[in-house]
C-alpha positions, 0 to 999 in steps of 0.5 A: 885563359882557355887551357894552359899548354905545354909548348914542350909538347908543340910538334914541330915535325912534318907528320904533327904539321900535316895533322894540323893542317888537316885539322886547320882545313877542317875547322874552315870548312865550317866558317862562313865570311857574311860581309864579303864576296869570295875573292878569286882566291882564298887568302891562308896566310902563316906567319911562323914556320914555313914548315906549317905554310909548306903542310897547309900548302899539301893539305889545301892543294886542291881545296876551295874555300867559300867557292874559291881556290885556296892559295897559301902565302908566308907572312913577315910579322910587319905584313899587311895582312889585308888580302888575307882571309885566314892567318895562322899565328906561330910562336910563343912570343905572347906581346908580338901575337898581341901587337899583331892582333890589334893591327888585324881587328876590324878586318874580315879575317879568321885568325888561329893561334897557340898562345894563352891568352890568344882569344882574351887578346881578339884572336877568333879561334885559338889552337890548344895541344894538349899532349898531341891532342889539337881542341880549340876555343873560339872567340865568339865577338871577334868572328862576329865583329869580322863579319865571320859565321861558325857553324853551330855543330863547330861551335858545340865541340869547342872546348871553350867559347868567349863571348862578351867576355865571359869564358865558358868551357875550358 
């Protein structure tokens, strides 16, 4: 497991929610998509808290992505999530997110989300609050098997990295 978190301490006001949304926009400014052509849109999709989709949507308004014109979209958990190239995971509902990741493996897509355990379940990066301080963990073999490049100098302030299954860091 890459750090147990308090989901006591998740923040859930809109302050917290910009702030992680600057951090969400940070850390794909540093992702590269190596298989697949920049769509017109860049595709970020939440599945979760609106409040999250609404602080993304004000963070990303004017950003680009891979030379594209970001577009944040709500997701039900059923969704299709094909024209996605980003996809936030909210909740603590541990078998859901599982289910939800199986249904997204094999697809050019970037997935984030807070539950132990996301990165052993093929999420690629997971999102780790501990007391109001955001780290994160990345799952090496899921960005390459979805044809995502993470840049180095991310890579080095990972708090933990998986890859062929061995966990370092954390």
């Amino acid at each position: 497991m890459c750090a147990k978190q308090s989901h006591d301490s998740a923040c859930y006001r809109l302050p917290c929610l910009l702030f992680r949304s600057h951090f969400l926009h940070n850390i794909l400014t540093f992702v590269q998509w190596t298989d697949v052509a920049p769509p017109g849109s860049f595709e970020f999709c939440v599945e979760g808290d609106p409040l999250l989709g609404f602080a993304l949507t004000r963070e990303l308004k004017a950003a680009t992505l891979n030379g594209a014109k970001v577009r944040v979209r709500l997701v039900r958990m059923r969704s299709d999530f094909t024209d996605c190239q980003a996809l936030v995971l909210e909740g603590s509902d541990s078998n859901q997110v599982m289910k939800r990741l199986v249904a997204s493996n094999g697809t050019s897509l970037i997935t984030f989300g807070e539950t132990d355990g996301f990165l052993q379940a093929g999420g690629v990066i997971q999102i780790i609050d501990q007391g109001g301080r955001l780290q994160f963990g990345v799952n090496l073999d899921t960005a390459r098997y979805a044809g995502i490049r993470i840049d180095a100098r991310l890579l080095e302030l990972a708090k933990c990295l998986l890859k062929s299954g061995e966990l370092t860091g954390g």
